[in-house]
C-alpha positions as CSV (number, residue, x, y, z in Angstrom):
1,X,88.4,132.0,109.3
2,X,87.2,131.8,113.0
3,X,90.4,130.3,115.1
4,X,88.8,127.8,117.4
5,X,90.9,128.6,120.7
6,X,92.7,131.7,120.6
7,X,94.7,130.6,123.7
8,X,96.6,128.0,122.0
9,X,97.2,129.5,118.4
10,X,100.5,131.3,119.7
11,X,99.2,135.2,119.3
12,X,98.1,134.7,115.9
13,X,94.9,137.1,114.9
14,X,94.0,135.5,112.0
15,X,94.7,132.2,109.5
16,X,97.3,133.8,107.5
17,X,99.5,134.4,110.0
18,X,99.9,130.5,111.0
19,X,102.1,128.1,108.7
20,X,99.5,125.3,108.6
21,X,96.8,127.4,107.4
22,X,95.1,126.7,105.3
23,X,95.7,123.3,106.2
24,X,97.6,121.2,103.4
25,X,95.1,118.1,103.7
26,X,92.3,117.2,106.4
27,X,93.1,115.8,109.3
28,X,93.2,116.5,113.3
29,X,94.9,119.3,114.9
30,X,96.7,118.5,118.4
31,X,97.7,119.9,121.2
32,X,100.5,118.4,123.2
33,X,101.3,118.5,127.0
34,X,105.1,120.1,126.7
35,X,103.7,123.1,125.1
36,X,101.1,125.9,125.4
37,X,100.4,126.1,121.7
38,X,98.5,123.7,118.9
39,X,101.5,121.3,118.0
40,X,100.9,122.9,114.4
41,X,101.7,125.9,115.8
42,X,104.6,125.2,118.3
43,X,107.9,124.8,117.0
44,X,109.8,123.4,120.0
45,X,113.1,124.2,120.9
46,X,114.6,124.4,116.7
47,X,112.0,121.7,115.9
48,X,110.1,120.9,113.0
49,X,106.7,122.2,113.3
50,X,103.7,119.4,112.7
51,X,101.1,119.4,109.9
52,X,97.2,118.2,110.8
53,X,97.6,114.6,111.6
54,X,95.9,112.3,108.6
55,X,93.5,109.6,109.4
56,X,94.0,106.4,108.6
């Protein structure tokens, strides 16, 4: 698998090295403003980390 940007998947070389990957249903990935990282990749400060976003 080809990680789209490599500055935002939080060192990670490949897919099986993120959580959310593959990802457990389609949706959108996200990238917030507090953080450096895809928010399914950024686990805040003890935080939950976020799956792909569904679409309604």
């Amino acid at each position: 698998m080809e990680l789209r940007d490599e500055a935002y998947v939080g060192g990670a070389d490949d897919c099986e090295e993120l959580p959310n990957c593959p990802a457990p249903h389609a949706g959108f990935i996200t990238k917030g403003d507090h953080n450096g990282e895809y928010d399914q990749v950024y686990r805040g400060i003890g935080g939950p980390m976020s799956g792909p976003i569904k679409s309604s």
